[in-house]
MIDREN-52143 format. One record per residue (C-alpha): residue number from 0; residue in one letter; z negated, y negated, x negated. Coordinates in Angstrom, 3 decimals. Example, Ala and Ser with C-alpha at 12.3 -4.5 7.8 and 13.67 -1.06 7.14 Angstrom:
2
<drenti n="0" res="A" Z="-7.800" Y="4.500" X="-12.300"/>
<drenti n="1" res="S" Z="-7.140" Y="1.060" X="-13.670"/>
***
This chain:
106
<drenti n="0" res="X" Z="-36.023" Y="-182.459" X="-148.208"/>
<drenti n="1" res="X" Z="-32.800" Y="-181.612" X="-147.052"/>
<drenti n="2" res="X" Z="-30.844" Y="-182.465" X="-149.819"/>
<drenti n="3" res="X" Z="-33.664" Y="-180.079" X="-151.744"/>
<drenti n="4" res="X" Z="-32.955" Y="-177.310" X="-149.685"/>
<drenti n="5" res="X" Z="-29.405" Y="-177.530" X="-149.972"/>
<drenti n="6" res="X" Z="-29.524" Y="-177.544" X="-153.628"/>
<drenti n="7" res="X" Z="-32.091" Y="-175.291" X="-154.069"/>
<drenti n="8" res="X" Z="-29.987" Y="-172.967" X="-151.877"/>
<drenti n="9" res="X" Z="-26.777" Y="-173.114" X="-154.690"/>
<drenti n="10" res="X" Z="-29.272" Y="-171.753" X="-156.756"/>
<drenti n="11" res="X" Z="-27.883" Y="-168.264" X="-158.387"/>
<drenti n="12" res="X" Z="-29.880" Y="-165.019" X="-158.721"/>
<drenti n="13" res="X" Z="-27.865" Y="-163.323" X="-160.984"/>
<drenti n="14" res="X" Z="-26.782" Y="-166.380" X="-163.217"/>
<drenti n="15" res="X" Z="-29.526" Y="-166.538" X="-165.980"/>
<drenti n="16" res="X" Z="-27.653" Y="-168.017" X="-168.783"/>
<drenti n="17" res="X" Z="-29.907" Y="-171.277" X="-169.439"/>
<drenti n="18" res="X" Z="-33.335" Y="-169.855" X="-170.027"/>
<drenti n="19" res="X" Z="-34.102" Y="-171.926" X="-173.408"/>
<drenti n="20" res="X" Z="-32.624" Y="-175.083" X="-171.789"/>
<drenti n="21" res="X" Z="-34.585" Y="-174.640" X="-168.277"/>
<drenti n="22" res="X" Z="-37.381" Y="-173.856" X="-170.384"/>
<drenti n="23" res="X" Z="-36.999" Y="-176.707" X="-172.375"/>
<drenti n="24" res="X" Z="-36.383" Y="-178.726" X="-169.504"/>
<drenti n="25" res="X" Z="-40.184" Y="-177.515" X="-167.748"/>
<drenti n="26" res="X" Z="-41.896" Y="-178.388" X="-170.982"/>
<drenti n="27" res="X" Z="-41.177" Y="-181.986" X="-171.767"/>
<drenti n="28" res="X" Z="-40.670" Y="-183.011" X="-167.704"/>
<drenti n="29" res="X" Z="-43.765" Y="-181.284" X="-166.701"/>
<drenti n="30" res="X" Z="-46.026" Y="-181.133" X="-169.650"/>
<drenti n="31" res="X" Z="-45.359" Y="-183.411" X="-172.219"/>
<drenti n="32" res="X" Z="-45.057" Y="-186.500" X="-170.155"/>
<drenti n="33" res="X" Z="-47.574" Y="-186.092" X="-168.036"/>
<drenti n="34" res="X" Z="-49.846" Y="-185.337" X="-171.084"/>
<drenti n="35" res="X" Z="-48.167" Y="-188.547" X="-173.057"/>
<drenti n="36" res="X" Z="-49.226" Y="-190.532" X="-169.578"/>
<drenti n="37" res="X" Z="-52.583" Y="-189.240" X="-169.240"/>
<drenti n="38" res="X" Z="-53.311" Y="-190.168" X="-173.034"/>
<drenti n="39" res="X" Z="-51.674" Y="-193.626" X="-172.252"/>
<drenti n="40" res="X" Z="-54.157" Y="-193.729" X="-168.829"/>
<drenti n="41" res="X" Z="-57.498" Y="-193.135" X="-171.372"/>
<drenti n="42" res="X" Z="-56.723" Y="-195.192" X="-174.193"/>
<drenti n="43" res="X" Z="-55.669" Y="-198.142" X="-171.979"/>
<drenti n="44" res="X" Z="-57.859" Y="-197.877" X="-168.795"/>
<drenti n="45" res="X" Z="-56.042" Y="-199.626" X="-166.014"/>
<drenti n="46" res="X" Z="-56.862" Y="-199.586" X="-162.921"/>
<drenti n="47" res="X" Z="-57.524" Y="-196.247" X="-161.319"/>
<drenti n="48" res="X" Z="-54.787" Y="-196.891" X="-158.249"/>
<drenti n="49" res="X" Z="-52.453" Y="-198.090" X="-161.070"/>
<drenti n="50" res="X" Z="-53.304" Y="-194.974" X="-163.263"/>
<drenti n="51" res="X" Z="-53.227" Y="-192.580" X="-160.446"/>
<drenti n="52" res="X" Z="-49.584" Y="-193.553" X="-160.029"/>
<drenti n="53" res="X" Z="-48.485" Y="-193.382" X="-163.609"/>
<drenti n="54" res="X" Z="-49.624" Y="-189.722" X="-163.626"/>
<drenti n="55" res="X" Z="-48.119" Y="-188.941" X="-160.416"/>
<drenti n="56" res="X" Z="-44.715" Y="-190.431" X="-161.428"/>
<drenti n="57" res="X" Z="-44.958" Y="-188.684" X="-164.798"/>
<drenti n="58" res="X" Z="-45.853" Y="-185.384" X="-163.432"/>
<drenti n="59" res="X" Z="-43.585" Y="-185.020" X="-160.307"/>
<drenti n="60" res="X" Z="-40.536" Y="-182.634" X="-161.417"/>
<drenti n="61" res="X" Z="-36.895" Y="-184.431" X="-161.151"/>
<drenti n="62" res="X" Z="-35.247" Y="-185.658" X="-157.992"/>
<drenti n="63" res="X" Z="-32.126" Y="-184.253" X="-156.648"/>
<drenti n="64" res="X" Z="-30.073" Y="-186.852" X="-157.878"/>
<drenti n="65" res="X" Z="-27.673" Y="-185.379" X="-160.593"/>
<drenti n="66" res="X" Z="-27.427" Y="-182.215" X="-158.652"/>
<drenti n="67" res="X" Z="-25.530" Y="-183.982" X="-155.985"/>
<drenti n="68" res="X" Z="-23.999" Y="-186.161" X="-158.408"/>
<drenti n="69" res="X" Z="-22.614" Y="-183.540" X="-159.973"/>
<drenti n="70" res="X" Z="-22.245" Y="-181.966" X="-157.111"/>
<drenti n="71" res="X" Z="-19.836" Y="-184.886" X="-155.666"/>
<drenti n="72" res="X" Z="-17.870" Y="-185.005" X="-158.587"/>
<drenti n="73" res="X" Z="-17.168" Y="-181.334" X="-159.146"/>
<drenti n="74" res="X" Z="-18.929" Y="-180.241" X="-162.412"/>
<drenti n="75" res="X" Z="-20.575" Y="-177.000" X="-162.607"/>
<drenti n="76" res="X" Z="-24.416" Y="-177.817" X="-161.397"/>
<drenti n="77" res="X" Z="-25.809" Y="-174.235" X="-162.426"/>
<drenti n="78" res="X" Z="-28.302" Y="-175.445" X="-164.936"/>
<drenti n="79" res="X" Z="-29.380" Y="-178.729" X="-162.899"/>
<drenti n="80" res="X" Z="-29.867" Y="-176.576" X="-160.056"/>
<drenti n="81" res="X" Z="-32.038" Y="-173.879" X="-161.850"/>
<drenti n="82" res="X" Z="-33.791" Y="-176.553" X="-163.763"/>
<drenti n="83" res="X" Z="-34.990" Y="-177.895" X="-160.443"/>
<drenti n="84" res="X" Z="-35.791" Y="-174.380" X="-158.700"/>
<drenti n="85" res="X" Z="-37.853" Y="-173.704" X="-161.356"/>
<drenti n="86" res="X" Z="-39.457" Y="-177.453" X="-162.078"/>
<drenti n="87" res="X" Z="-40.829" Y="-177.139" X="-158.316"/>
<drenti n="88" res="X" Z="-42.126" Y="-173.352" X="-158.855"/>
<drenti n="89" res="X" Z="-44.131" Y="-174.487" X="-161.980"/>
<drenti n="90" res="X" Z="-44.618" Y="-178.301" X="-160.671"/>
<drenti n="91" res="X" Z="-47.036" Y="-176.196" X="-158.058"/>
<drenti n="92" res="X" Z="-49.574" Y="-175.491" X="-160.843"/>
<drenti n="93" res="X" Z="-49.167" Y="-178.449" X="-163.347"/>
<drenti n="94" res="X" Z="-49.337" Y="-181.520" X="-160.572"/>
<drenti n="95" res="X" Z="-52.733" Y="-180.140" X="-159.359"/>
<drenti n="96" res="X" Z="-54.033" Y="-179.550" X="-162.874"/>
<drenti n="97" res="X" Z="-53.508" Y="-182.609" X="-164.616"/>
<drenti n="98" res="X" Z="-54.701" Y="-184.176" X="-161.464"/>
<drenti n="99" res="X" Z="-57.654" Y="-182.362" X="-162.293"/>
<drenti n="100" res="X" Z="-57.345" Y="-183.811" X="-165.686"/>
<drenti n="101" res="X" Z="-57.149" Y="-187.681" X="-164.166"/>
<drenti n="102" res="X" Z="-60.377" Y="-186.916" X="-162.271"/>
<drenti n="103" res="X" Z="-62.437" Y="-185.946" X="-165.210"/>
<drenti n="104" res="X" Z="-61.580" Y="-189.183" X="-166.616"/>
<drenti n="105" res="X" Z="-62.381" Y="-191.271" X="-164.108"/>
***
């Protein structure tokens, strides 16, 4: 959480030069793989502990690793730490709803 909070911190108001790449980022991380993983959960019907953890991995927005790789090594970490401010902001809505989603099916 710390490491979050640092990172999210770096985070730029007036820099807004990655808004089709952030976007882009959003949709596959928090959309289309959750969506790919909840088809995956209904077609092959594992176990609901097992499922419950495939959605949750595929759902939860990207860990602060390559900020502070990137970070440590001195590259500009503008869009990595944009794409994470606003994976968490939109992570708020999409983890509860296709949670949502997993509970209809089972």
């Amino acid at each position: 959480m710390i490491v979050l909070g640092g990172t999210l911190a770096r985070v730029e108001n007036t820099d807004r030069g990655y808004p089709r790449a952030i976007s882009l980022l959003v949709l596959i991380k928090l959309v289309a793989y959750p969506g790919l993983a909840l088809t995956g959960i209904y077609f092959f019907r594992p176990p609901e502990l097992i499922a419950f953890v495939i959605l949750l991995e595929a759902a939860t927005p990207p860990a602060t690793n390559l900020a502070v790789i990137g970070s440590h090594y001195g590259e500009n970490t503008g869009l990595l730490n944009q794409g994470l401010f606003y994976s968490y902001l939109v992570a708020a809505l999409t983890i509860p709803g296709f949670i949502s989603l997993f509970r209809f099916i089972y």
